[in-house]
PyMOL Python script that loads the backbone (N, CA, C, O; Angstrom):
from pymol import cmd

cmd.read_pdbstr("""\
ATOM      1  N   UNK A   1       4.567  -6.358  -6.156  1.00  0.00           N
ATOM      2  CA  UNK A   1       4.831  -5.035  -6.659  1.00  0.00           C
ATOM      3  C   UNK A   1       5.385  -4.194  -5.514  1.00  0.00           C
ATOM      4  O   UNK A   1       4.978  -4.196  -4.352  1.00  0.00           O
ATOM      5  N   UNK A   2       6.280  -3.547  -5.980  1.00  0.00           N
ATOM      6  CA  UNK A   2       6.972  -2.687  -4.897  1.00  0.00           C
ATOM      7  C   UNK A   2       6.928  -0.868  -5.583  1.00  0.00           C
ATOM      8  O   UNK A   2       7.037  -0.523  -6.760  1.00  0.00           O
ATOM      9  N   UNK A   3       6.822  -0.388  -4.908  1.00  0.00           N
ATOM     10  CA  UNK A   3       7.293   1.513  -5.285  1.00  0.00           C
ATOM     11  C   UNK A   3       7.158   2.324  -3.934  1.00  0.00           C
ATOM     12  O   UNK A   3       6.602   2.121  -2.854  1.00  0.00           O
ATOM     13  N   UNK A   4       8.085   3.553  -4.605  1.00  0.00           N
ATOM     14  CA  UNK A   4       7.812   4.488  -3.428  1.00  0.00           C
ATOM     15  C   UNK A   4       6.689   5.511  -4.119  1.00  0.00           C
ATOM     16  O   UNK A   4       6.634   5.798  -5.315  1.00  0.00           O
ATOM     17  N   UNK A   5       5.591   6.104  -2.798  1.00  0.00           N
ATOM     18  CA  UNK A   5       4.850   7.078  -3.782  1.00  0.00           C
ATOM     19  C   UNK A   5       5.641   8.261  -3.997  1.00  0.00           C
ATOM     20  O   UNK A   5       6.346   8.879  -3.199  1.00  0.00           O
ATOM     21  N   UNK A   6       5.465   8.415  -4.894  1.00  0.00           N
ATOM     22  CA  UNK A   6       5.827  10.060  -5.076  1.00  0.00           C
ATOM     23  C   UNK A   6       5.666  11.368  -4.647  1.00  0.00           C
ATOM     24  O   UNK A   6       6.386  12.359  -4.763  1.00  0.00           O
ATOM     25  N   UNK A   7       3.971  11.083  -3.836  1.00  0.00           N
ATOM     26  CA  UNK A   7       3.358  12.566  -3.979  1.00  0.00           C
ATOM     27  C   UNK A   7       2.339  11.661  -2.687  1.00  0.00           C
ATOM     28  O   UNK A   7       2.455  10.439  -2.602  1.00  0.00           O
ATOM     29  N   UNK A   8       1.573  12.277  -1.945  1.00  0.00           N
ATOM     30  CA  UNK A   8       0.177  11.843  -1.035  1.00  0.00           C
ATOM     31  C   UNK A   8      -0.470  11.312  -1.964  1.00  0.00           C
ATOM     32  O   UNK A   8      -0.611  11.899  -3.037  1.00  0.00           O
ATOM     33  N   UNK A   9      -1.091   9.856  -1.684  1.00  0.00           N
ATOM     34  CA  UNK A   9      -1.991   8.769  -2.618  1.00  0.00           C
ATOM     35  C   UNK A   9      -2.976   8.267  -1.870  1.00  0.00           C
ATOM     36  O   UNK A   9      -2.636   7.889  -0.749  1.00  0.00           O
ATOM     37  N   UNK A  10      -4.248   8.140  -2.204  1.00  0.00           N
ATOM     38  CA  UNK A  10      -5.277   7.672  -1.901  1.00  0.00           C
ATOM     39  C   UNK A  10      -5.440   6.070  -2.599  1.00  0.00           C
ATOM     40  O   UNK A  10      -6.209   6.012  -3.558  1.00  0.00           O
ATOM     41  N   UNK A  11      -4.870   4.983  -2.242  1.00  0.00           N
ATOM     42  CA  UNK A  11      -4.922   3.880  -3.026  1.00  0.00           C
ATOM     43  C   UNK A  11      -6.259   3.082  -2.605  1.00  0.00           C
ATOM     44  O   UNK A  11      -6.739   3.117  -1.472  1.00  0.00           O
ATOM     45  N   UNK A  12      -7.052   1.995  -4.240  1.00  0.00           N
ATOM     46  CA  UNK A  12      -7.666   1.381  -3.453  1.00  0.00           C
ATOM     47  C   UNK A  12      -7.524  -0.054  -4.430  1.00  0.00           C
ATOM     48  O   UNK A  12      -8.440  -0.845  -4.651  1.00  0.00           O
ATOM     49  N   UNK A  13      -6.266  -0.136  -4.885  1.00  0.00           N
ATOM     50  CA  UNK A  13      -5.777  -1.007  -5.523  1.00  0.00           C
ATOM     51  C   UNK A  13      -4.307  -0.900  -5.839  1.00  0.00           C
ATOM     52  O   UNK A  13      -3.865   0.215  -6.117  1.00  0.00           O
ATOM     53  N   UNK A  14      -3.718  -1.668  -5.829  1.00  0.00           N
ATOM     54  CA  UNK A  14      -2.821  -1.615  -6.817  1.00  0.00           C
ATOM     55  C   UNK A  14      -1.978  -2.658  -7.408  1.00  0.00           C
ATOM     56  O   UNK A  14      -1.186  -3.453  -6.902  1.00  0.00           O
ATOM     57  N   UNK A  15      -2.380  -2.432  -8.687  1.00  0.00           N
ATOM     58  CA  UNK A  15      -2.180  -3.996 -10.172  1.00  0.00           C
ATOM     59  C   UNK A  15      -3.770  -4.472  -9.546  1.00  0.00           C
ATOM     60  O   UNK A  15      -4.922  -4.058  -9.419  1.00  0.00           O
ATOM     61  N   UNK A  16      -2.651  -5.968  -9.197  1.00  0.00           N
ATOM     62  CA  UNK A  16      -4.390  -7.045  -9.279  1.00  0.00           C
ATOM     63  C   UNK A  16      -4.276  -6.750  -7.436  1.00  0.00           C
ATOM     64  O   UNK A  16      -4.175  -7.899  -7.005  1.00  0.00           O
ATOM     65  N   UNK A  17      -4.257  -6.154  -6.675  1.00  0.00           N
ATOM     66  CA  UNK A  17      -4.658  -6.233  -5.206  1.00  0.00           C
ATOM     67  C   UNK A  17      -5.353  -4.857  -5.048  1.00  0.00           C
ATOM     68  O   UNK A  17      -5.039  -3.675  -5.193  1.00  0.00           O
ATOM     69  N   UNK A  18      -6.691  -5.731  -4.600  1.00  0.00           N
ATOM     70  CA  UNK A  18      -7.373  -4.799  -3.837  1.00  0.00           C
ATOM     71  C   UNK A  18      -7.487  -4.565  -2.713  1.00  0.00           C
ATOM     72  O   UNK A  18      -7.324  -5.533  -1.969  1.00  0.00           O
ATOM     73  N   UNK A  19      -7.787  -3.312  -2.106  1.00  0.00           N
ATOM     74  CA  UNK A  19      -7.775  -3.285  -1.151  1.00  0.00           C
ATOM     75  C   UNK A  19      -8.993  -3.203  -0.216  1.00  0.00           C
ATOM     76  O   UNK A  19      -9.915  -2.585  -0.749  1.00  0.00           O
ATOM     77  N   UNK A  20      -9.324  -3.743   1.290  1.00  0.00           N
ATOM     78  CA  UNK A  20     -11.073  -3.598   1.629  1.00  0.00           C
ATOM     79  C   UNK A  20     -11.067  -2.606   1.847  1.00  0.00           C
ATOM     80  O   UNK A  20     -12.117  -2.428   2.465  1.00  0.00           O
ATOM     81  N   UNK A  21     -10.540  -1.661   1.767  1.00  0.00           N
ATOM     82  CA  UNK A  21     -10.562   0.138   2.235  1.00  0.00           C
ATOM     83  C   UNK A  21      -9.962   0.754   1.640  1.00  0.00           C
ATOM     84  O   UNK A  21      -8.833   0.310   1.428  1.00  0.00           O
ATOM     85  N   UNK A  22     -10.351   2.254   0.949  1.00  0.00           N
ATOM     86  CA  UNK A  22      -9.017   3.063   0.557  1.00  0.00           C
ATOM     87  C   UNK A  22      -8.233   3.520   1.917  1.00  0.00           C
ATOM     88  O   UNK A  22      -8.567   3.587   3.100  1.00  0.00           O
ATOM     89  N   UNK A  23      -6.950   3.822   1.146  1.00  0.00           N
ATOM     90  CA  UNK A  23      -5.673   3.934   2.213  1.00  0.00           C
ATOM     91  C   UNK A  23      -5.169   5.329   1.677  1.00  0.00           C
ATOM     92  O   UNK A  23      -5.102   5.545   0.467  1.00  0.00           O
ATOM     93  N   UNK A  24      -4.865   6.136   2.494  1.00  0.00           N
ATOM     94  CA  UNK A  24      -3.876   7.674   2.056  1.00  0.00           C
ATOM     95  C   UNK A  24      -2.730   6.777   2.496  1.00  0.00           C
ATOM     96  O   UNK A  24      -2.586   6.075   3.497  1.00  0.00           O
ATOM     97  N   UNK A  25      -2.012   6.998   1.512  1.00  0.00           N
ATOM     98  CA  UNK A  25      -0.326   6.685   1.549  1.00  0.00           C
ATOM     99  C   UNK A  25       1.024   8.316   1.377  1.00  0.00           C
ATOM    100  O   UNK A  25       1.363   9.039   0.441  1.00  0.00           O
ATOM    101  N   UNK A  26       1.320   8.240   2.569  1.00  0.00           N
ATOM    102  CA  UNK A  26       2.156   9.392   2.184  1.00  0.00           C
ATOM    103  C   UNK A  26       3.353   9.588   1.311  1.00  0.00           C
ATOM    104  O   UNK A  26       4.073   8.604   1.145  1.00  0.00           O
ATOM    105  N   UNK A  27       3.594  10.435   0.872  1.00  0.00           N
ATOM    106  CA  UNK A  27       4.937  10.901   0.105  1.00  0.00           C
ATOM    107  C   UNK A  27       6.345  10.401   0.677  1.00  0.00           C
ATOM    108  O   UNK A  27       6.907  10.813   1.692  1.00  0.00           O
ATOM    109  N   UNK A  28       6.821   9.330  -0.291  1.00  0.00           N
ATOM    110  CA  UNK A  28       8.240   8.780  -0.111  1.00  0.00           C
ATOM    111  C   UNK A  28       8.015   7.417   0.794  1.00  0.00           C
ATOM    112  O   UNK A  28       8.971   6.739   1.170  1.00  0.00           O
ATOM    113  N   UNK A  29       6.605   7.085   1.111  1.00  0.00           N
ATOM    114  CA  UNK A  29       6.447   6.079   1.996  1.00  0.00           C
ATOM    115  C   UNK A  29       6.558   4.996   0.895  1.00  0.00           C
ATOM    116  O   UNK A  29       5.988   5.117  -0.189  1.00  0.00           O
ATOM    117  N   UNK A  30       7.516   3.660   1.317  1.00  0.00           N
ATOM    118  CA  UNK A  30       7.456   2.343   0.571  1.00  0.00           C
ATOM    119  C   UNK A  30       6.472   1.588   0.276  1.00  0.00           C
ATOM    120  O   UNK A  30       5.952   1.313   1.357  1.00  0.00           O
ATOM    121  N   UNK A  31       5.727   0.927  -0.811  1.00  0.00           N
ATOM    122  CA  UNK A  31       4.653   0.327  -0.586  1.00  0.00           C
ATOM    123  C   UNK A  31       4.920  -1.063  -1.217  1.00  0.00           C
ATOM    124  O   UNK A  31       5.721  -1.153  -2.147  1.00  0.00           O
ATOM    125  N   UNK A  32       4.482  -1.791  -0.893  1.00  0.00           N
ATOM    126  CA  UNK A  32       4.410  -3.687  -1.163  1.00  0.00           C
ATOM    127  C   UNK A  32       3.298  -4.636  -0.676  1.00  0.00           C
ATOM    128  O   UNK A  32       2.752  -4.475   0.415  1.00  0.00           O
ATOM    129  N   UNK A  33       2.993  -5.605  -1.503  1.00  0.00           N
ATOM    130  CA  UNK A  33       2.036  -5.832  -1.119  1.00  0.00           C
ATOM    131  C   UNK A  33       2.859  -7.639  -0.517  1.00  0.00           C
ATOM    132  O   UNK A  33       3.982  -7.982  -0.886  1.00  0.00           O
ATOM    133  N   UNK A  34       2.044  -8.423   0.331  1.00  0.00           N
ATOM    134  CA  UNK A  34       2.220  -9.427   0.614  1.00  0.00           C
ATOM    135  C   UNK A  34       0.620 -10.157   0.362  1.00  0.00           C
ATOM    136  O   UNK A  34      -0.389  -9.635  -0.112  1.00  0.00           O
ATOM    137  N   UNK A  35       0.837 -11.550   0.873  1.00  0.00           N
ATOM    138  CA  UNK A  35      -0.744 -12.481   0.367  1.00  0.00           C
ATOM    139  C   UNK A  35      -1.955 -11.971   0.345  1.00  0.00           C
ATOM    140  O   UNK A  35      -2.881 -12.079  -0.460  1.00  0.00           O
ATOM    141  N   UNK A  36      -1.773 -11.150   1.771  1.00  0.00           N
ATOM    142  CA  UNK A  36      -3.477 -10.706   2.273  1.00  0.00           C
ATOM    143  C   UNK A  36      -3.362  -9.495   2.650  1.00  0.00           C
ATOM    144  O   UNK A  36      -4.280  -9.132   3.385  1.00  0.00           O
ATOM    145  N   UNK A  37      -2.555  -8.705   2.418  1.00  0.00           N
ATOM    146  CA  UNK A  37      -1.917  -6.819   3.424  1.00  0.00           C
ATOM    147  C   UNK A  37      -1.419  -6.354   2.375  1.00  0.00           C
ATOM    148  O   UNK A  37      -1.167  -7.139   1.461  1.00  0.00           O
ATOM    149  N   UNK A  38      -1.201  -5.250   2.257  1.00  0.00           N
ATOM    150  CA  UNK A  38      -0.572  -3.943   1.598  1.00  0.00           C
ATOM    151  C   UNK A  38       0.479  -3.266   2.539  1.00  0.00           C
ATOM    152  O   UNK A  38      -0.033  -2.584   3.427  1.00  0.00           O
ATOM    153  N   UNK A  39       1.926  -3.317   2.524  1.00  0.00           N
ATOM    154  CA  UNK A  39       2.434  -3.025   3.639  1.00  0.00           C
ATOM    155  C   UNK A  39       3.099  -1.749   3.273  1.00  0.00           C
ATOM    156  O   UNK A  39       4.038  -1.730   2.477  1.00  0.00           O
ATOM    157  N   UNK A  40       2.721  -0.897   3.727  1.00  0.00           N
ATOM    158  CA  UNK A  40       3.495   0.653   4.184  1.00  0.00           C
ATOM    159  C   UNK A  40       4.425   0.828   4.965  1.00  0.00           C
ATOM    160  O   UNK A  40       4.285   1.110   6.156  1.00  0.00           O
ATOM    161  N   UNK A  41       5.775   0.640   4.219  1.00  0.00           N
ATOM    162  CA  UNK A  41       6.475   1.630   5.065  1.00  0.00           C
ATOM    163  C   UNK A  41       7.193   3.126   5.428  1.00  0.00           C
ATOM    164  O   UNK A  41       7.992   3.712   4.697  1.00  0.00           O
ATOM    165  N   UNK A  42       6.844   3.454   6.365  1.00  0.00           N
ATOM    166  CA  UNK A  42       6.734   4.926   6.409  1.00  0.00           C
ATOM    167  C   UNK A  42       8.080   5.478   6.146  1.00  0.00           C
ATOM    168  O   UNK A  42       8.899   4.589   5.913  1.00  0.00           O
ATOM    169  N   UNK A  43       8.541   6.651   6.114  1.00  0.00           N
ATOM    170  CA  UNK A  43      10.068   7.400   6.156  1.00  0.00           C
ATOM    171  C   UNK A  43      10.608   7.005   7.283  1.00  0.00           C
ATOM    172  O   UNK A  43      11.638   6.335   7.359  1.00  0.00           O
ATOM    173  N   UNK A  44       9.742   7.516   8.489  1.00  0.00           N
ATOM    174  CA  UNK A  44      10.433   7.185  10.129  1.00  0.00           C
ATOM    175  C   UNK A  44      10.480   5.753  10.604  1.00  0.00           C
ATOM    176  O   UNK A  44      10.509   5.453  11.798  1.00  0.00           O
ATOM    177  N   UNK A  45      10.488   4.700   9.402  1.00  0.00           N
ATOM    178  CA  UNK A  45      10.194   3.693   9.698  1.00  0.00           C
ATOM    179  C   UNK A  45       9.333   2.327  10.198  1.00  0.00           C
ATOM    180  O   UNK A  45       9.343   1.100  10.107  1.00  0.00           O
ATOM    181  N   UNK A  46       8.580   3.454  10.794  1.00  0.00           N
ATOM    182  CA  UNK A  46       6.673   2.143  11.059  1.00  0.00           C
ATOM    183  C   UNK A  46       6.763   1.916   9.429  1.00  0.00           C
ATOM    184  O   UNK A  46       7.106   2.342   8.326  1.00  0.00           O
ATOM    185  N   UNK A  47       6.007   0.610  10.430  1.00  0.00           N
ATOM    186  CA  UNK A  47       5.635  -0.310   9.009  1.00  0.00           C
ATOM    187  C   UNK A  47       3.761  -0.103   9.270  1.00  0.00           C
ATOM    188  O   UNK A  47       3.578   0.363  10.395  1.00  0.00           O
ATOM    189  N   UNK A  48       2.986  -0.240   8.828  1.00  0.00           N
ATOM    190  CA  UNK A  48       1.717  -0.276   8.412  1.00  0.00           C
ATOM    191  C   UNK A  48       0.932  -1.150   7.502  1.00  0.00           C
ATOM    192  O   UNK A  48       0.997  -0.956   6.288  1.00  0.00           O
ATOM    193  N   UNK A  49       0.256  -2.020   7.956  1.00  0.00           N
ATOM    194  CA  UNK A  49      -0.387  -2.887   6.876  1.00  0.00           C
ATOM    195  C   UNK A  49      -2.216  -2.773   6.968  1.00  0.00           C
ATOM    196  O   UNK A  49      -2.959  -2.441   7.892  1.00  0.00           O
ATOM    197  N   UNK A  50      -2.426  -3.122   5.849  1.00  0.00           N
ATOM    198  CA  UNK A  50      -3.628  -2.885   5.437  1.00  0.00           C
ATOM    199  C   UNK A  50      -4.452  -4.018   4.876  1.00  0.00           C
ATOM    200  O   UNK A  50      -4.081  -4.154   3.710  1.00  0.00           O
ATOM    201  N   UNK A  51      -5.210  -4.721   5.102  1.00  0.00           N
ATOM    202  CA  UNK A  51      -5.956  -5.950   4.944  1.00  0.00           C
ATOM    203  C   UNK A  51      -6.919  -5.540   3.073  1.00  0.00           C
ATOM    204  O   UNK A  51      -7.790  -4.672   3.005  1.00  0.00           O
ATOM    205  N   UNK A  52      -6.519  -6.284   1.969  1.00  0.00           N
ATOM    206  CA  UNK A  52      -7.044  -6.699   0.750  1.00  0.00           C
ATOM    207  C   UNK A  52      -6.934  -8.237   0.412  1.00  0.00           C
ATOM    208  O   UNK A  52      -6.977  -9.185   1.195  1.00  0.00           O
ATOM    209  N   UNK A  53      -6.815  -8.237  -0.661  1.00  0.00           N
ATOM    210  CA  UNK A  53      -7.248  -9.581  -1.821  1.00  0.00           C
ATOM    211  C   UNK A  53      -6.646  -9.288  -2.922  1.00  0.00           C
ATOM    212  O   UNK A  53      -6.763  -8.124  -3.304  1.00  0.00           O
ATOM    213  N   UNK A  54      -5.899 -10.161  -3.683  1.00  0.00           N
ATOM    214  CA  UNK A  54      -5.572 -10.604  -4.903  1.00  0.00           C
ATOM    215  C   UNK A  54      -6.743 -10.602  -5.864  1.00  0.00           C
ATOM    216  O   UNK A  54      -7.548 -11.055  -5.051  1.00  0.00           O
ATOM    217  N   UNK A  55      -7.368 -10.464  -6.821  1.00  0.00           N
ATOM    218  CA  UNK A  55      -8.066 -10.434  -7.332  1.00  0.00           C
ATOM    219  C   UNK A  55      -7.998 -10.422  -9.143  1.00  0.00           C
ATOM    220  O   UNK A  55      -7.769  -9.295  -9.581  1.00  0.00           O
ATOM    221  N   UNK A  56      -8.144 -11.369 -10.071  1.00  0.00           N
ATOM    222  CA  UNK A  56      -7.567 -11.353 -10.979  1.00  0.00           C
ATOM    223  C   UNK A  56      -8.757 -11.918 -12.248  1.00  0.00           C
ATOM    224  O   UNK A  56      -8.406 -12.014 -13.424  1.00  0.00           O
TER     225      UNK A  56
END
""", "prot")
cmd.dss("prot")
cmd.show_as("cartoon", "prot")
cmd.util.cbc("prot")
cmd.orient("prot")
C-alpha cells in the first residue's frame, strides 16, 4: 500500500500492517510499507522507517 497523508496522522496500522508503535506521520509525507517497516518519506526527502508485522 502506498499514499501520501493528507493532513498530520497518528498511524498504528495500516490495511493488514501493524505497527509495534504508533507513528505521527506528517502532511504530504509518502507512506509504504515493505516486509517488516513502514517507510516514510518525508517532503525534504529523509526516508524514515518504522519496525511492524503483517498481520492478517
Amino acid at each position: 500500500m502506498d499514499f501520501i497523508a493528507p493532513r498530520l496522522l497518528l498511524l498504528t496500522r495500516l490495511g493488514w500492517f501493524h505497527l509495534d508503535r504508533p507513528v505521527f506521520v506528517p502532511a504530504g509525507a509518502r507512506c509504504r510499507t515493505e516486509a517488516d517497516a513502514l517507510v516514510v518519506e518525508l517532503p525534504d526527502g529523509r526516508r524514515l522507517s518504522y519496525p511492524g508485522s503483517v498481520c492478517r
